[in-house]
C-alpha positions as CSV (number, residue, x, y, z in Angstrom):
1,X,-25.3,-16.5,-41.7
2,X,-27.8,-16.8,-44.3
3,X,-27.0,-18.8,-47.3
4,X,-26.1,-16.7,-50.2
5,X,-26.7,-19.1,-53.0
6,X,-30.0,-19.2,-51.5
7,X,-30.2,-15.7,-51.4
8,X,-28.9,-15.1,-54.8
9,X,-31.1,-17.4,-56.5
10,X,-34.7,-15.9,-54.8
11,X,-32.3,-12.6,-56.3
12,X,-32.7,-14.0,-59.6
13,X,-36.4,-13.7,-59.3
14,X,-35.8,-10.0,-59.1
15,X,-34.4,-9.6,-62.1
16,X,-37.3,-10.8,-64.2
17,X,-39.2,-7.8,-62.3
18,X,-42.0,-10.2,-61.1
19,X,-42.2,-9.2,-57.3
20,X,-40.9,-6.4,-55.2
21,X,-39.2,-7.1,-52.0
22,X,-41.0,-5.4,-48.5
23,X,-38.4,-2.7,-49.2
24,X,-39.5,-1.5,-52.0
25,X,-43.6,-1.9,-51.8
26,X,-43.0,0.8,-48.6
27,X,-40.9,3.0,-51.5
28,X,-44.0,2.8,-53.9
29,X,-45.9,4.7,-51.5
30,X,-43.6,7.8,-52.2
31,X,-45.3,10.4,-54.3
32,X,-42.5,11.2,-56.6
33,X,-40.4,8.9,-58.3
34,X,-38.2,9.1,-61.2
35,X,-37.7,6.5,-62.9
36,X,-34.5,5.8,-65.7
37,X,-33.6,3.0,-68.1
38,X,-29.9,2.3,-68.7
39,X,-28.6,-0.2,-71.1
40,X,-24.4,-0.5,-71.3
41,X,-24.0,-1.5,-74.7
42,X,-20.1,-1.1,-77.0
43,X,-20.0,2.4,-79.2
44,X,-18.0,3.9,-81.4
45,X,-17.4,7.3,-79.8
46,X,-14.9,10.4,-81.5
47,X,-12.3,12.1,-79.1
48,X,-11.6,16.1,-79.9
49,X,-8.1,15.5,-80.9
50,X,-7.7,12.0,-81.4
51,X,-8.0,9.9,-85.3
52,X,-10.8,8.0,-85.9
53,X,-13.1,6.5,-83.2
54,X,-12.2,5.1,-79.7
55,X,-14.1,1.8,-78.7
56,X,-15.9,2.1,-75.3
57,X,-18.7,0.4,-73.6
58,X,-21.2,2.8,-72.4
59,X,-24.4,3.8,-70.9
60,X,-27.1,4.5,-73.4
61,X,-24.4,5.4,-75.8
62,X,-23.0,8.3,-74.1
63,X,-19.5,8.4,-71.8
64,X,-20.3,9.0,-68.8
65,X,-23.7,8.2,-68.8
66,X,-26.6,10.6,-68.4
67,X,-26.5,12.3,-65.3
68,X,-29.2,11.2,-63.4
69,X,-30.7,14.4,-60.9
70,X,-33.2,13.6,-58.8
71,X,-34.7,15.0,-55.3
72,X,-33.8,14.3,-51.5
73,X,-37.2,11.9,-50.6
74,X,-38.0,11.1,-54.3
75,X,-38.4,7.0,-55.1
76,X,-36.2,6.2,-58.0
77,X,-37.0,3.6,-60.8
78,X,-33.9,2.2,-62.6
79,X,-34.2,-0.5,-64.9
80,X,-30.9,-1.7,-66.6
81,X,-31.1,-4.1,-69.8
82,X,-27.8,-5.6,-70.5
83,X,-26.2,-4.8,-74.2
84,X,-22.6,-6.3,-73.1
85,X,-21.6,-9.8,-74.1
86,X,-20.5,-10.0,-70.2
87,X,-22.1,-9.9,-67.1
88,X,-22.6,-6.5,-65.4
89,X,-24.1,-5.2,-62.2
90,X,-24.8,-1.6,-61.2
91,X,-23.5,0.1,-57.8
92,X,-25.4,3.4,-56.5
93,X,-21.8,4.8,-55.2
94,X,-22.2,6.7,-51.8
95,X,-26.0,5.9,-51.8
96,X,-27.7,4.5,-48.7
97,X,-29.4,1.7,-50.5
98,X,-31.3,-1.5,-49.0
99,X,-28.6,-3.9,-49.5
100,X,-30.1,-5.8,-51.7
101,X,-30.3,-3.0,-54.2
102,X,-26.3,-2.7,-53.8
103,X,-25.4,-3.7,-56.9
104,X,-22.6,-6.7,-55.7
105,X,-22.7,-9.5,-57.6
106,X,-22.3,-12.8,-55.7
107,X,-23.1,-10.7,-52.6
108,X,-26.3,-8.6,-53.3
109,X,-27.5,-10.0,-56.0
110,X,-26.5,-12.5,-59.1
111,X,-24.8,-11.0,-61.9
112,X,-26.9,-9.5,-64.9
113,X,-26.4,-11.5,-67.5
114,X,-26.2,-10.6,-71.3
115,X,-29.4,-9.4,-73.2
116,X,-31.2,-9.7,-69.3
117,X,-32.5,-7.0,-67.3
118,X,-32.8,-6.0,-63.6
119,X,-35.1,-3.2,-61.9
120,X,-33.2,-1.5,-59.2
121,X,-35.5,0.9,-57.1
122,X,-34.3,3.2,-54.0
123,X,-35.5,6.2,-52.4
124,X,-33.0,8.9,-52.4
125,X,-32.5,9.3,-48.4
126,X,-29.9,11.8,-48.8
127,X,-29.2,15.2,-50.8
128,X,-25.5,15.2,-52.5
129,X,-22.4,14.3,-55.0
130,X,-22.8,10.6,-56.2
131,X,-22.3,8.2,-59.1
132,X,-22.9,5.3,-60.6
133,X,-21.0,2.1,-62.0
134,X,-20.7,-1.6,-62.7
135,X,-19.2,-3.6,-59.8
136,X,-18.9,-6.8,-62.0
137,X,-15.3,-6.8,-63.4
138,X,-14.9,-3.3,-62.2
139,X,-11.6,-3.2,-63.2
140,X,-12.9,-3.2,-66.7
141,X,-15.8,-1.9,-67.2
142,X,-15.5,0.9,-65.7
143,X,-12.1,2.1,-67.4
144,X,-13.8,1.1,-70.7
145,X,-16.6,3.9,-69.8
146,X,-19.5,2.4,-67.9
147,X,-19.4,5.4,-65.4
148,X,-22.4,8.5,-64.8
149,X,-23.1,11.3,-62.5
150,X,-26.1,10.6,-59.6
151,X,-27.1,14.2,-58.2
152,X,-29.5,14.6,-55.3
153,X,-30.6,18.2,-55.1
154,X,-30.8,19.8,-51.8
155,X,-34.2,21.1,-50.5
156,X,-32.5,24.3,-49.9
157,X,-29.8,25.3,-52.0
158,X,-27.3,27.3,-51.5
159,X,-27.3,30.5,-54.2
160,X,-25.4,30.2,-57.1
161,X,-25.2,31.0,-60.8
162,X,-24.8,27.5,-62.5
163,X,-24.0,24.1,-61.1
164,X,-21.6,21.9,-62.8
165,X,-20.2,18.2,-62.9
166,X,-17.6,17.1,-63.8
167,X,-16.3,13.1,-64.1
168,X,-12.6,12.8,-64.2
169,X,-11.5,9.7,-65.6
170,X,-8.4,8.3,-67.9
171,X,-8.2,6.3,-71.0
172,X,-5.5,3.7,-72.3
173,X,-4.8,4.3,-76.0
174,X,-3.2,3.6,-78.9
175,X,-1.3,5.2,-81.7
176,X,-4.6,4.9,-83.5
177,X,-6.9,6.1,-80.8
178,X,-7.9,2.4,-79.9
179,X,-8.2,1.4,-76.3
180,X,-5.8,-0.7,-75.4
181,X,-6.9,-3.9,-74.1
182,X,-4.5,-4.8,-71.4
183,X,-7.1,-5.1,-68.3
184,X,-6.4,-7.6,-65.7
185,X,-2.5,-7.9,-65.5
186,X,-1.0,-8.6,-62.1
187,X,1.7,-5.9,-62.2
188,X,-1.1,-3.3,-62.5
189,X,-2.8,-5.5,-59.5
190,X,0.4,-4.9,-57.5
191,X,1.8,-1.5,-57.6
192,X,-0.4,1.7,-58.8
193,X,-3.3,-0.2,-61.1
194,X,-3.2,0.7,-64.3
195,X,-2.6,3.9,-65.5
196,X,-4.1,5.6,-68.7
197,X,-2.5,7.9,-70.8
198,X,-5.2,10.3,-71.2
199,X,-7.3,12.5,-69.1
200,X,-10.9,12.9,-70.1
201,X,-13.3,15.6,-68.2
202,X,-17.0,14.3,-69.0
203,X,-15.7,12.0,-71.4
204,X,-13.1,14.2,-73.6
205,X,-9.9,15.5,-73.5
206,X,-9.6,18.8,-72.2
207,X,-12.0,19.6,-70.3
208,X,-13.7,23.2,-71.1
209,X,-15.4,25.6,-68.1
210,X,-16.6,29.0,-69.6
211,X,-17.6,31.4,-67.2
212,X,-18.8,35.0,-67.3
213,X,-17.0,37.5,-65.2
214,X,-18.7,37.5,-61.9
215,X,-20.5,34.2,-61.6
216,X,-19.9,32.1,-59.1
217,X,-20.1,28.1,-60.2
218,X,-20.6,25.0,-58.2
219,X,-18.6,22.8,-59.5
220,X,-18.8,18.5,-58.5
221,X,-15.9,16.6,-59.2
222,X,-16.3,13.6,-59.3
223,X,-13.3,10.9,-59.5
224,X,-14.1,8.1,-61.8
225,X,-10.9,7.1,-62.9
226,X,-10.3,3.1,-62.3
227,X,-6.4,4.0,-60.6
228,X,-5.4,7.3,-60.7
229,X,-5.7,9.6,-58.1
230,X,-6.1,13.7,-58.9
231,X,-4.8,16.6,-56.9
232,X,-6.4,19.2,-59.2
233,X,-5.3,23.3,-58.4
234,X,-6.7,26.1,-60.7
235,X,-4.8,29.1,-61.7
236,X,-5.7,32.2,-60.5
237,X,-9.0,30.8,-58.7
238,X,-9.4,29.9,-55.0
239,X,-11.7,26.7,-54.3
240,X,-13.7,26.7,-51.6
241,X,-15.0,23.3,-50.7
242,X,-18.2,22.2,-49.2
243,X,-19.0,19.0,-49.5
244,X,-17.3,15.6,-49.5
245,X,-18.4,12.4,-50.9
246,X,-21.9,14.4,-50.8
247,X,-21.6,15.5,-47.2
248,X,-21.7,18.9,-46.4
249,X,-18.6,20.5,-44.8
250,X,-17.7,23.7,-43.2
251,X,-17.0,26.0,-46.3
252,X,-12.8,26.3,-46.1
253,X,-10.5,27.2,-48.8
254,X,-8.1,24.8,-50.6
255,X,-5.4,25.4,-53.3
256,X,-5.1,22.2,-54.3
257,X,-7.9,18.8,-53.5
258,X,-6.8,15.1,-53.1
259,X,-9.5,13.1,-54.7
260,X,-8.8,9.6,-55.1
261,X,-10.3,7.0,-57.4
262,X,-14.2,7.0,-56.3
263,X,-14.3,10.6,-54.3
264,X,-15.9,13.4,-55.2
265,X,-15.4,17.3,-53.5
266,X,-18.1,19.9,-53.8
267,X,-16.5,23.5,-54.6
268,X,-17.7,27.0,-55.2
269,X,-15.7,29.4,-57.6
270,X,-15.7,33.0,-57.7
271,X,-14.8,33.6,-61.3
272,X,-13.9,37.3,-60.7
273,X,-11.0,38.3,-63.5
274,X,-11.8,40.3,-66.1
275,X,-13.5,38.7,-69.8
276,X,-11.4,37.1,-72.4
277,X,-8.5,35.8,-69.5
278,X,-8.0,31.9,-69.5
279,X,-6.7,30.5,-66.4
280,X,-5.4,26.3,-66.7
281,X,-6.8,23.9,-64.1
282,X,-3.5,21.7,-63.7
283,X,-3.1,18.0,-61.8
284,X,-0.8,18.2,-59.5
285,X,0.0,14.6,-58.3
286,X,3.6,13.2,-59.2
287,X,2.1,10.8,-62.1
288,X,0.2,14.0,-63.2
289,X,-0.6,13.9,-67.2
290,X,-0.7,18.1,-66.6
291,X,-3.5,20.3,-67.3
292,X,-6.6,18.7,-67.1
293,X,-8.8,21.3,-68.3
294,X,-9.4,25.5,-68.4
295,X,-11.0,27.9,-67.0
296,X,-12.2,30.5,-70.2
297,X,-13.7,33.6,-69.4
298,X,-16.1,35.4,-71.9
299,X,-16.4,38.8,-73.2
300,X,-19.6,40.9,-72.2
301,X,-20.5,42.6,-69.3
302,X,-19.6,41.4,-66.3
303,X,-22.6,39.7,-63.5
304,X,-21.4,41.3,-60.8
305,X,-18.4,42.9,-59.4
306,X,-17.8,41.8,-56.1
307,X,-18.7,37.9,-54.8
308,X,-21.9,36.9,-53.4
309,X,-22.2,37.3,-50.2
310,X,-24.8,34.8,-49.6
311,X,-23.8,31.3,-47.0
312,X,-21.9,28.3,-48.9
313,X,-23.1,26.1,-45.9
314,X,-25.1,23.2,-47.1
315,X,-27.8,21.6,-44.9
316,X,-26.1,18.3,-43.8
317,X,-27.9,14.7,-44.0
318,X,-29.6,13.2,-41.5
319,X,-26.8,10.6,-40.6
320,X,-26.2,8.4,-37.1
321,X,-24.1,10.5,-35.1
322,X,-21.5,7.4,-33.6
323,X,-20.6,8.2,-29.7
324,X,-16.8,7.2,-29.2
325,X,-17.4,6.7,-26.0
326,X,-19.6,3.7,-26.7
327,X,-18.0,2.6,-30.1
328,X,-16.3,-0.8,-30.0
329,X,-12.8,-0.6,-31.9
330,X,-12.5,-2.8,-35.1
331,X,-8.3,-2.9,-36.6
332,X,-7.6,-4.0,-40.0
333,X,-4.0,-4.3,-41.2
334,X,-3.5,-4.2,-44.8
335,X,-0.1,-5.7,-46.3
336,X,1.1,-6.9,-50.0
337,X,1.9,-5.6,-53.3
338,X,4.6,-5.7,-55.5
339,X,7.3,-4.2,-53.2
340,X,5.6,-5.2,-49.9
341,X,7.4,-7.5,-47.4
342,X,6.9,-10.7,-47.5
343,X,3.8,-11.7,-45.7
344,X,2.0,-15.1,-45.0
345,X,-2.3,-15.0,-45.6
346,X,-4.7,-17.1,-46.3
347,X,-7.0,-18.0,-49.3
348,X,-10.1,-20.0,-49.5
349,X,-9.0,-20.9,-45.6
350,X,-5.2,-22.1,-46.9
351,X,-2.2,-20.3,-46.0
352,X,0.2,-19.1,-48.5
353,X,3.1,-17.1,-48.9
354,X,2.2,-13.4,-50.9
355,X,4.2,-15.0,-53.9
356,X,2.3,-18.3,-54.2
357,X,-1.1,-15.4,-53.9
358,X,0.5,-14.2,-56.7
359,X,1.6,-17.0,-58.8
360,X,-1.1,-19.3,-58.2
361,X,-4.6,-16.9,-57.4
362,X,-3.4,-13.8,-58.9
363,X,-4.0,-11.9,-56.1
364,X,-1.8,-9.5,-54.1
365,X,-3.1,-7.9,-51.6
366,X,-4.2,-8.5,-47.9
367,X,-6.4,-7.3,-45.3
368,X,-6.0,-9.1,-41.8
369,X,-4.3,-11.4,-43.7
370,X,-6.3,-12.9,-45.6
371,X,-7.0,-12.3,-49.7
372,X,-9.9,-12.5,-51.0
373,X,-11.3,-13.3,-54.8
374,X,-13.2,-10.8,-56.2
375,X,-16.8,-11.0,-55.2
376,X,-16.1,-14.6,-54.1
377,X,-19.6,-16.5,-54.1
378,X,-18.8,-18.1,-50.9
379,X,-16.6,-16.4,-48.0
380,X,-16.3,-15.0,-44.4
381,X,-17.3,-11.6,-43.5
382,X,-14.4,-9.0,-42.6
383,X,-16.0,-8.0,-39.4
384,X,-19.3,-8.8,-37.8
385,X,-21.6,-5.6,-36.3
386,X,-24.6,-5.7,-34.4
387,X,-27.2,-3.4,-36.2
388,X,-27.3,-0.1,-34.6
389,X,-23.2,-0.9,-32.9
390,X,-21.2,2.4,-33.1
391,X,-17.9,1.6,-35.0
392,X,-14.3,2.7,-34.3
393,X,-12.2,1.3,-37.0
394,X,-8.8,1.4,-37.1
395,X,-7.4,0.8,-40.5
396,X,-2.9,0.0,-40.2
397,X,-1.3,0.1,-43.8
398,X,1.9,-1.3,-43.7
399,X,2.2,-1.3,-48.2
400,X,4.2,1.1,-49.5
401,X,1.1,2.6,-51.6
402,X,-2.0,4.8,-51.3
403,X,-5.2,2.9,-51.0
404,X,-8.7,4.8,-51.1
405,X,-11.0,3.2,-48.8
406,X,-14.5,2.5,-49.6
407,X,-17.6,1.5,-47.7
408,X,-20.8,0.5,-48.7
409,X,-24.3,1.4,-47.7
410,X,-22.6,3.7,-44.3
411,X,-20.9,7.1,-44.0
412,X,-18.4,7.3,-41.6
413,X,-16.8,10.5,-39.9
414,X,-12.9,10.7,-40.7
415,X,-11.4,11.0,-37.2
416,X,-7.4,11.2,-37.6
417,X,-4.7,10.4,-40.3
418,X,-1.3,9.1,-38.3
419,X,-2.7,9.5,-35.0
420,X,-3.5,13.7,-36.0
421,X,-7.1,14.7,-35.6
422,X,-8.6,15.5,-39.2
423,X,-9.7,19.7,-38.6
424,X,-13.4,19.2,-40.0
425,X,-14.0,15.5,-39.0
426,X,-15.2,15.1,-41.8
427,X,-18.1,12.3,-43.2
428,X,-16.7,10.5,-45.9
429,X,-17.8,6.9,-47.9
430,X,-14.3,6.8,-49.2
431,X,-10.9,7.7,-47.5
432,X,-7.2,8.1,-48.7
433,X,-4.7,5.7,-46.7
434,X,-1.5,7.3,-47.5
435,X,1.2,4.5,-47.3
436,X,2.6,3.3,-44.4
437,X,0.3,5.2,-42.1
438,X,-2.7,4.4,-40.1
439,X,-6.4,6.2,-40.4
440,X,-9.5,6.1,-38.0
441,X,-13.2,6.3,-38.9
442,X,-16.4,6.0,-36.9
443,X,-19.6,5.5,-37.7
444,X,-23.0,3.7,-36.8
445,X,-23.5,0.2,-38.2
446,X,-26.9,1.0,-39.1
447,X,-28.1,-0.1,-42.4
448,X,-28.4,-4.5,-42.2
449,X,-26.5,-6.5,-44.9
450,X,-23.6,-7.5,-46.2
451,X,-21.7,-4.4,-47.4
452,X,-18.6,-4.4,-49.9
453,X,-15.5,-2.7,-48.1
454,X,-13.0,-2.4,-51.0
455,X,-9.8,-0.3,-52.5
456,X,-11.2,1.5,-54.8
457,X,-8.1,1.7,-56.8
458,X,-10.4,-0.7,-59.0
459,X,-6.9,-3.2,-59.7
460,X,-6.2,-3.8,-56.0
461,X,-9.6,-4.6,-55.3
462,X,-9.9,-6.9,-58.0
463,X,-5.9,-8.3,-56.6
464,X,-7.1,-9.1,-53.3
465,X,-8.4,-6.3,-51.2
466,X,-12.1,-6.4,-50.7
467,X,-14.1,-8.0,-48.1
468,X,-17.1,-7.8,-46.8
469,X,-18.9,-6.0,-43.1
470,X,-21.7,-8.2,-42.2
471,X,-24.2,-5.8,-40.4
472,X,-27.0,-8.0,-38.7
């Protein structure tokens, strides 16, 4: 392996934005390129409902952050000044990135520190649903509002009347509308993560869709809550889906989505009742907080009368097909928490029971038995994959809790929950893991690095379960 403090420090160079790597001098030659500037900084913000101001950190002032849109082949120009008295990083979530534009800290790149700045530059390889975050403290920052919508437009469309985003997320808060500061304790490490008590669609309460009789809305959700995972339904409204993650899907009707903490679903919505109805678009999970937002339709004329007819198929990605046949199977048990068995794994090489993980590391999770700190400077790849080496991986949770997979830089094709073949086979960059069940992926280890593989309930990452794929 190359040595990462080596690596990080030539990294440090980057972030003065005095050279370019090989990577990106190839990008320059793109004709388009958009190009942002993002600075997290603390605000004061006002919440429709709640007294006084709530205390967030936040991109360019705003929660979420601006929502970046941008074109499938465009070169994109990001440079990020730091505002926080902390360290910070930036992930491209879902974006195939070089690796060294990951955003990681201690694996991609060193940490940006406080009133420094970093250049990130990509070119947007594929169309889709994606977002941006920190991945320094995650835990934290992003629950305290460092999130934002990334949209890659399609070269073709499909027809519709208006295309929306929204970011679901939660908030922690007092009596007095303060966020409360309680980040970081291990019971929220161990069992669900930690929980807010409100539900904010693009940043406020209640979140608002008005529609004119007829239309027919796109609509990107986008899951940026740091724990809690949404099974939104709307009254009255079928959902068609078709996309996940970003990737384009046969168009199939759902009544109700399961999108965990970092997933996003692409759905159409014929809004055909008549003007001046309101229809509620409810949660339905068991730790709900109820209706997240509404449906409002109104009065005029209507667009149309009858749907559009026109195809909801999206033109898919060019991604690595993987060949079963040939794919070499990977397993990863996962194992720990709060109510878990108890379970011997290792740390920094040393074996320990799950409690002493707890007591003495604060960690609580494993994955093949081994916890790892989060974004340890120094530590042992996961799994090893020879570039271009099609991927089975066979991921065994034996906690009793629901972990939403995530991997970096890849997409993989969702093969079967419980031994069950998924129906659409879907290609994913983050998966549910129901408890005490077992989930297979495939895909093509394609894209060389070191690439995070994480929980993205943002807690249990931060409590032991993240790890790295080494693809060389």
């Amino acid at each position: 392996m190359f040595s990462r403090r080596e690596f990080l420090k030539s990294a440090g160079a980057l972030a003065t934005g005095a050279t370019l790597p090989a990577w990106a001098a190839a990008a320059s030659r793109s004709t388009a390129t958009k190009s942002y500037a993002l600075r997290p900084a603390e605000v004061e913000l006002a919440l429709a409902g709640v007294a006084g101001k709530t205390n967030f950190w936040a991109f360019n002032g705003t929660v979420p952050g601006q929502t970046m849109r941008i074109r499938r082949g465009e070169r994109v120009q990001i440079q990020v000044d730091n505002g926080l008295g902390v360290d910070t990083t930036i992930h491209w979530h879902g974006v195939r990135v070089p690796n060294a534009m990951d955003g990681v800290p201690q694996v991609t790149q060193a940490p940006i520190k406080p009133n420094i700045h970093f250049d990130y530059e990509w070119v947007a390889r594929d169309s889709g649903t994606f977002w941006y975050h920190p991945h320094q403290s995650s835990f934290e920052q992003v629950p305290r509002g460092l999130y934002g919508a990334l949209i890659v437009e399609e070269d073709k469309p499909i027809t519709v009347d208006r295309d929306e985003v929204w970011m679901l997320a939660d908030i922690k808060l007092d009596e007095e509308g303060r966020q409360v500061e309680d980040f970081g304790r291990i019971l929220d490490f161990g069992n669900e993560g930690r929980l807010g008590n409100h539900v904010l669609v693009n940043g406020q309460p209640g979140g608002r869709l008005t529609v004119r009789s007829g239309e027919r809305i796109r609509l990107r959700l986008i899951n940026a809550a740091s724990a809690r995972v949404f099974k939104p339904a709307i009254a009255g409204h079928s959902m068609t889906v078709i996309a996940y993650d970003g990737q384009a899907v046969e168009p199939h009707a759902v009544e109700v989505l399961d999108l965990g903490p970092g997933m996003r679903a692409d759905i159409v919505i014929d809004c055909m009742h008549a003007a001046g109805t309101t229809f509620a678009i409810v949660d339905r999970h068991r730790r709900s907080l109820g209706e997240i937002g509404r449906i409002v339709y109104q009065d005029g004329k209507a667009v149309r009368n009858k749907p559009l007819k026109s195809s909801l198929l999206l033109p898919g990605n060019r991604l690595p097909e993987p060949n079963i046949d040939m794919a070499t199977d990977h397993y990863i048990v996962f194992q720990g928490g709060m109510r878990g068995a108890p379970i011997i794994g290792t740390i920094d090489g040393k074996p320990g029971k799950i409690q002493e993980l707890m007591e003495k590391h604060g960690l609580t999770w494993t994955m093949n038995f081994s916890a790892q700190h989060e974004h340890a400077l120094m530590h042992e790849p996961l799994l090893h994959f020879r570039k271009g080496e099609h991927v089975r991986l066979h991921m065994i949770n034996e906690t009793e809790y629901t972990h939403p997979m995530h991997l970096h830089g890849h997409f993989f094709r969702v093969l079967a929950v419980d031994g069950k073949a998924t129906r659409f086979r879907e290609w994913r960059d983050t998966v549910l893991m129901p408890p005490r069940s077992s989930v297979e992926v495939a895909f093509v280890a394609d894209n060389p690095g070191e690439w995070m593989y994480h929980c993205h309930i943002l807690d249990h990452a931060a409590g032991g379960m993240m790890g790295t794929f080494l693809v060389e």
